[in-house]
Steps between C-alpha positions, in 0.01 A plus 500: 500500500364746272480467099756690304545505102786282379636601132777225467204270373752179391622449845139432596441119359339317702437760754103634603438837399197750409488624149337906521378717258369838592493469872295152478610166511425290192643177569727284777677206502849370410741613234535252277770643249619859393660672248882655620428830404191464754291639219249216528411233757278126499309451742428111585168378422326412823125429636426898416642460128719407284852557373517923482720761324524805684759802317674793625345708189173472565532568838520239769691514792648186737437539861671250720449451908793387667440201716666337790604171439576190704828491655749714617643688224246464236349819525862696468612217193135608354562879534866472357432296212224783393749771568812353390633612113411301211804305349 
């Protein structure tokens, strides 16, 4: 599936994603904790660095690309829990 921005940045712990900054990506690899006003996001450290800030205010975007998972209803639980509103 193709990449798409994702701005609800605290329901993407633990999840894979591409940080971008000016049409270029600067960094991958899983969210490790975020802010709930999704104005900043960690990234976990990993074999290509370590432990990251990224903000909204200086310009970095989340891209996320949906995945099927093992199963038979993962990939429509996966899709609903990124859609579904925030309690």
């Amino acid at each position: 599936m193709k990449p798409y921005r994702y701005d609800d940045w605290r329901r993407l712990i633990g999840t894979p994603v591409e940080i971008r900054k000016d049409f270029g990506v600067v960094r991958t690899g899983l969210v490790d904790d975020a802010m709930e006003d999704s104005s900043a996001l960690w990234i976990a450290a990993d074999a290509g660095g370590g432990r990251t800030l990224f903000t909204a205010a200086e310009g970095f975007e989340v891209w996320i690309r949906p995945q099927e998972l093992g199963g038979k209803l993962c990939f429509k639980m996966a899709a609903a829990q990124l859609c579904a509103p925030r309690r």
